[in-house]
C-alpha positions in Angstrom: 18.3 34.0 -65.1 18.0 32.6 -61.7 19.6 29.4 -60.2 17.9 27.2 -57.7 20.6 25.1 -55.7 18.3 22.8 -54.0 19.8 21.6 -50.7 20.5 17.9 -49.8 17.3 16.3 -47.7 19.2 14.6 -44.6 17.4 11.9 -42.9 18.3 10.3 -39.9 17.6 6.7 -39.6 16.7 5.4 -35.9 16.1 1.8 -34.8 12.3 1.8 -34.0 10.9 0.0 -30.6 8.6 -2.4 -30.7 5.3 -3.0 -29.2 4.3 -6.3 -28.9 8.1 -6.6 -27.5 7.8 -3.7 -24.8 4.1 -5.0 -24.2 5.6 -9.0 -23.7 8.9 -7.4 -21.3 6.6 -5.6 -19.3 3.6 -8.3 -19.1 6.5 -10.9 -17.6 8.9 -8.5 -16.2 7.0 -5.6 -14.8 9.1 -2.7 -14.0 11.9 -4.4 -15.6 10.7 -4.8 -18.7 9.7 -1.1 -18.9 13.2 -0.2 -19.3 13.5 -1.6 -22.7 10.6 1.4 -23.4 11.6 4.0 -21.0 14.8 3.6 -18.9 13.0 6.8 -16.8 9.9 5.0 -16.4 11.4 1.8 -15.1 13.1 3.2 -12.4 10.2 5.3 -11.3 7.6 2.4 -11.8 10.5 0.4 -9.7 10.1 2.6 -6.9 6.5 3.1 -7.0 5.8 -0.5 -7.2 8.2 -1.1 -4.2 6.4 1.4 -2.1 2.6 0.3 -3.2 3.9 -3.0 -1.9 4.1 -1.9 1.4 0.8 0.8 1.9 -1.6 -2.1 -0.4 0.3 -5.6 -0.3 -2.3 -7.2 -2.8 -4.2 -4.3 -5.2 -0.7 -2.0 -5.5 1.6 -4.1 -7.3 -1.5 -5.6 -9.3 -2.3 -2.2 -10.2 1.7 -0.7 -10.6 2.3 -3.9 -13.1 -1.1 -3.1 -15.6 0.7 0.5 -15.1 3.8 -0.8 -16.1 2.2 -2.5 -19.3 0.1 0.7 -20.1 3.3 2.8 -19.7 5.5 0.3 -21.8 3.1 0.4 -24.8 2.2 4.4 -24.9 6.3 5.1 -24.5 7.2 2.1 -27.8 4.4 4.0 -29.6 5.9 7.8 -28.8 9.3 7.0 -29.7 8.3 5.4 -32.9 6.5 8.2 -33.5 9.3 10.8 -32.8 11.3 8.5 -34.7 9.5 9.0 -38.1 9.3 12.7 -37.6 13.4 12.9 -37.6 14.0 14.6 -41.3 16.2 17.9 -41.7 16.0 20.0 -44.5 19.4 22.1 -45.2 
């Protein structure tokens, strides 16, 4: 006769980000609003936009900002995704 002891599912429960939130913080904020996405990205965007500022005064901040909103949107959707994908089998 054999037993089966079927071990307890564990599943971790992790506040998703959202996107129209990280799209709307980075649309008014810029690099400022990326940190609510990516703490790592809002600091590099913050120094990229600072130094496009100075080498292409108009086009590089315009361009760093629709970065910033790009960057802000794939980064919500990643961690949502890695969020979802968070259940450990014992």
């Amino acid at each position: 006769m054999e037993t089966t002891s079927s071990s307890p599912t564990v599943i971790i429960v992790q506040k998703q980000k959202s996107v129209g939130t990280a799209f709307l913080l980075a649309f008014l904020f810029g690099p400022l609003g990326l940190l609510y996405a990516s703490v790592a990205g809002g600091l590099i965007m913050f120094v990229i936009s600072l130094t496009l500022f100075f080498l292409l005064p108009l086009i590089g901040p315009i361009l760093c900002w629709i970065g910033c909103i790009i960057w802000a949107v794939v980064s919500a959707q990643n961690v949502n995704a890695k969020a979802g994908n968070l259940t450990l089998k014992n």
